[in-house]
C-alpha positions in Angstrom: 0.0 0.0 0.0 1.6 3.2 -1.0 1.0 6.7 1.0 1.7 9.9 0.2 2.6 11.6 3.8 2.0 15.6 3.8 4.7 16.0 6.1 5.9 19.5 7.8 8.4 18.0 10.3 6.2 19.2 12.7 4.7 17.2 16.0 1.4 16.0 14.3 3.1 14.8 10.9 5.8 13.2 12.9 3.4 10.8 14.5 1.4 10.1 11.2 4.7 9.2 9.8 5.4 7.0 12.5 1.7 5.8 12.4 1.8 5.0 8.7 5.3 3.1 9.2 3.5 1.0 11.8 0.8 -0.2 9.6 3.8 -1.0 6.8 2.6 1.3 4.4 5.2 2.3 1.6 5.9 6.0 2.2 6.4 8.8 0.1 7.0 12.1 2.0 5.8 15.5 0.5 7.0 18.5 1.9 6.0 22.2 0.9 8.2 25.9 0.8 5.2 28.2 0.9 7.3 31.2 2.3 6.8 30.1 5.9 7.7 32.2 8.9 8.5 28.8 10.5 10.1 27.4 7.5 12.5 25.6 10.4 10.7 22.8 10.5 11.6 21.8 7.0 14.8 21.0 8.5 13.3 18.9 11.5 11.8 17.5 8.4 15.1 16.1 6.8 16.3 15.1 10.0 13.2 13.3 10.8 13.5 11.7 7.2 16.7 10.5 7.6 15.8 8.7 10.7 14.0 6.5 9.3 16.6 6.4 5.9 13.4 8.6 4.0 13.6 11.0 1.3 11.5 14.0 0.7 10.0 15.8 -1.9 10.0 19.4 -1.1 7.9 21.5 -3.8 8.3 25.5 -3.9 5.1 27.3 -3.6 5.1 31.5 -4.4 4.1 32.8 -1.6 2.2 35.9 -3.3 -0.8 33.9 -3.3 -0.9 33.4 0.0 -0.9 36.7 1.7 -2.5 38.3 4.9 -1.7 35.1 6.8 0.6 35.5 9.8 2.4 32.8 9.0 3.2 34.6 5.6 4.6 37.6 8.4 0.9 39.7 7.7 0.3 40.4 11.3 1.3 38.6 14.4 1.0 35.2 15.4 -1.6 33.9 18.4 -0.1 34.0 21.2 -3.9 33.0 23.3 -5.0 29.1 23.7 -8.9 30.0 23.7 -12.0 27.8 23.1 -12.8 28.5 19.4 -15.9 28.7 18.0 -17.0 27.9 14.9 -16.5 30.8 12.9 -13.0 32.2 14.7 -10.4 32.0 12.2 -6.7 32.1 13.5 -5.1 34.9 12.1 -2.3 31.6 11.5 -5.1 30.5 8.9 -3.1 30.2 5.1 -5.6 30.9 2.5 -6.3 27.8 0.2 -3.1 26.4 1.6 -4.7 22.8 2.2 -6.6 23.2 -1.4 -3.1 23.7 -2.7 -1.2 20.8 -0.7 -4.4 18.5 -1.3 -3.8 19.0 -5.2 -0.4 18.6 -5.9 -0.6 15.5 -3.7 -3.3 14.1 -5.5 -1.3 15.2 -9.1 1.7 13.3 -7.0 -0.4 9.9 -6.4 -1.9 9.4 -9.5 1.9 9.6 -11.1 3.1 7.2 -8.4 0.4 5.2 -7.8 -0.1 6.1 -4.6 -3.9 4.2 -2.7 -3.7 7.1 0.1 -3.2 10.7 0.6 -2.3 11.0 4.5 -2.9 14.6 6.7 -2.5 15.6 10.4 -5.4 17.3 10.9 -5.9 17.1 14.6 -9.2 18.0 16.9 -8.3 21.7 17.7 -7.2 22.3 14.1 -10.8 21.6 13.0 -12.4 23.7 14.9 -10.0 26.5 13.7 -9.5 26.3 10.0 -12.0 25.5 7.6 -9.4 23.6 5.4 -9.3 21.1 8.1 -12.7 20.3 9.2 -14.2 16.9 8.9 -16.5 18.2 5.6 -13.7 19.7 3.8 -12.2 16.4 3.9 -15.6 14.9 2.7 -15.5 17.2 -0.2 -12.3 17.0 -1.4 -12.5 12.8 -1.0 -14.9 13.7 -3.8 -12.8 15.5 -5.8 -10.7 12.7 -5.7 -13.0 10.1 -6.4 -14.6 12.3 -9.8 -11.6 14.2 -11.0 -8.5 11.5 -10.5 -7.4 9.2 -13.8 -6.8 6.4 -11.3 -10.3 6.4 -9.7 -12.0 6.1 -12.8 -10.0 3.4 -13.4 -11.0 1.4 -10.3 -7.5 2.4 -8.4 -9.5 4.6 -5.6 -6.6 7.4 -3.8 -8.1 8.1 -0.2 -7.8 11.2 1.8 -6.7 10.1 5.1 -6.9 12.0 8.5 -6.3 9.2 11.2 -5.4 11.9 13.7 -8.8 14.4 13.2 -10.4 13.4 16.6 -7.1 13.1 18.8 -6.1 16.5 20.8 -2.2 17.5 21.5 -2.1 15.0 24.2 -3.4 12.0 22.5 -1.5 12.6 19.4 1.7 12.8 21.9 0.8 9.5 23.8 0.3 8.0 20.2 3.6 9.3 19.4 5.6 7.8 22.3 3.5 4.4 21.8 4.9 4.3 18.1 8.3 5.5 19.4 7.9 8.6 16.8 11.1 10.9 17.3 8.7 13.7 18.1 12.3 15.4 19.7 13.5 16.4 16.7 10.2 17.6 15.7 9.5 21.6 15.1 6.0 23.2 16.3 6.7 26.9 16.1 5.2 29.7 14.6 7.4 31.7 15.2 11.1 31.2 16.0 14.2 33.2 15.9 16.5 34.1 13.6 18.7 31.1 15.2 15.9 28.5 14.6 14.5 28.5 18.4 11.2 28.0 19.4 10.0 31.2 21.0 7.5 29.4 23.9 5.3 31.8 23.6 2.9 31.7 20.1 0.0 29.2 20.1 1.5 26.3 18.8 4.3 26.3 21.1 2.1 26.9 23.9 -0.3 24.1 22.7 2.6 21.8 22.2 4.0 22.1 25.9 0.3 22.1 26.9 0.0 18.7 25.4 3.4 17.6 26.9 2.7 18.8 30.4 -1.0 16.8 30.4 1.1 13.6 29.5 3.5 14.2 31.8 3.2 16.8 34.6 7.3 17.2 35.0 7.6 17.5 30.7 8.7 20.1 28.7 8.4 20.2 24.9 12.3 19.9 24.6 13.9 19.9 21.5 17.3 18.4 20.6 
């Protein structure tokens, strides 16, 4: 079984990685340089990659088309863990990033014959961004299913999310269960100019949040 990974060296890709491995699917990471504030973690990427003797396939994205996102440097990243409601977007929300990725790595599966797409989406992403939600997912399964060479010839690709209803915590205990190096993974949004997380955004904050529920003496180190 061949799956494409959409894989940000970040803590939620590292564990589907590790969860894909488990289940002794043949893996094909996908990377993307969108212009990234954060664009670090492509090298917790590599390192993550090499780990486990994998390759990636990094694609350049102009970033133009992705402006008045924070993560783009519009504006300034979260720094507040809130309850979000339906309609709150993040101001870390990347427009038709997850369109974009969900494309190229359908384009990328039919060449390869890839069976599955898979994507981190966790629990507090869909409830933040609409590209992540349970009926984006739906739709674009749909999209797969009508507009891919390989489904209409019986060779179905699936949109995978296995980590949609998990929170930071769960995803973490998963990681350390699959022995994931979630260590060498990168979660922020905003780090120096040195590569260092800055502790303080949302995503680190989430991240520690996650570790410190697991483990009450944790920190979200990093090596």
């Amino acid at each position: 079984m061949k799956a494409i990974i959409l894989f940000s060296g970040g803590l939620d890709s590292t564990v589907l990685l590790a969860k894909a491995l488990e289940e002794k699917k043949q893996v094909f990471l996908l990377s993307f340089d969108y212009g990234q504030r954060h664009i670090v973690e492509l090298s917790s990427a590599q390192k993550i990659a090499s780990h486990y003797g994998l390759t990636i396939k990094t694609l350049k994205l102009p970033n133009d088309c992705f402006r008045g996102s924070s993560l783009i440097g519009d504006g300034e990243v979260s720094r507040e863990i809130k309850e979000l409601k339906v309609n709150d977007i993040p101001t870390t929300y990347v427009p038709a990033r997850n369109t974009l990725f969900f494309a190229f790595a359908m384009g990328f599966a039919e060449t390869i014959d890839a069976n599955e797409i898979h994507y981190g989406a966790n629990k507090l992403d869909y409830n933040a961004y609409p590209d992540c939600r349970p009926e984006f997912i739906s739709a674009f399964q749909k999209v797969l299913d009508i507009g891919s060479k390989n489904a209409n010839l019986g060779k179905p690709i699936k949109l995978c999310t296995p980590l949609v209803h998990l929170d930071k915590s769960e995803i973490i205990q998963l990681g350390k269960k699959l022995k994931a190096p979630i260590e060498l993974s990168f979660s922020c949004y905003s780090p120096s100019q040195e590569g260092l997380s800055c502790e303080e955004c949302l995503s680190c904050r989430l991240r520690n949040e996650g570790f410190k529920n697991v483990d009450q003496s944790a920190r979200a180190r990093y090596l």
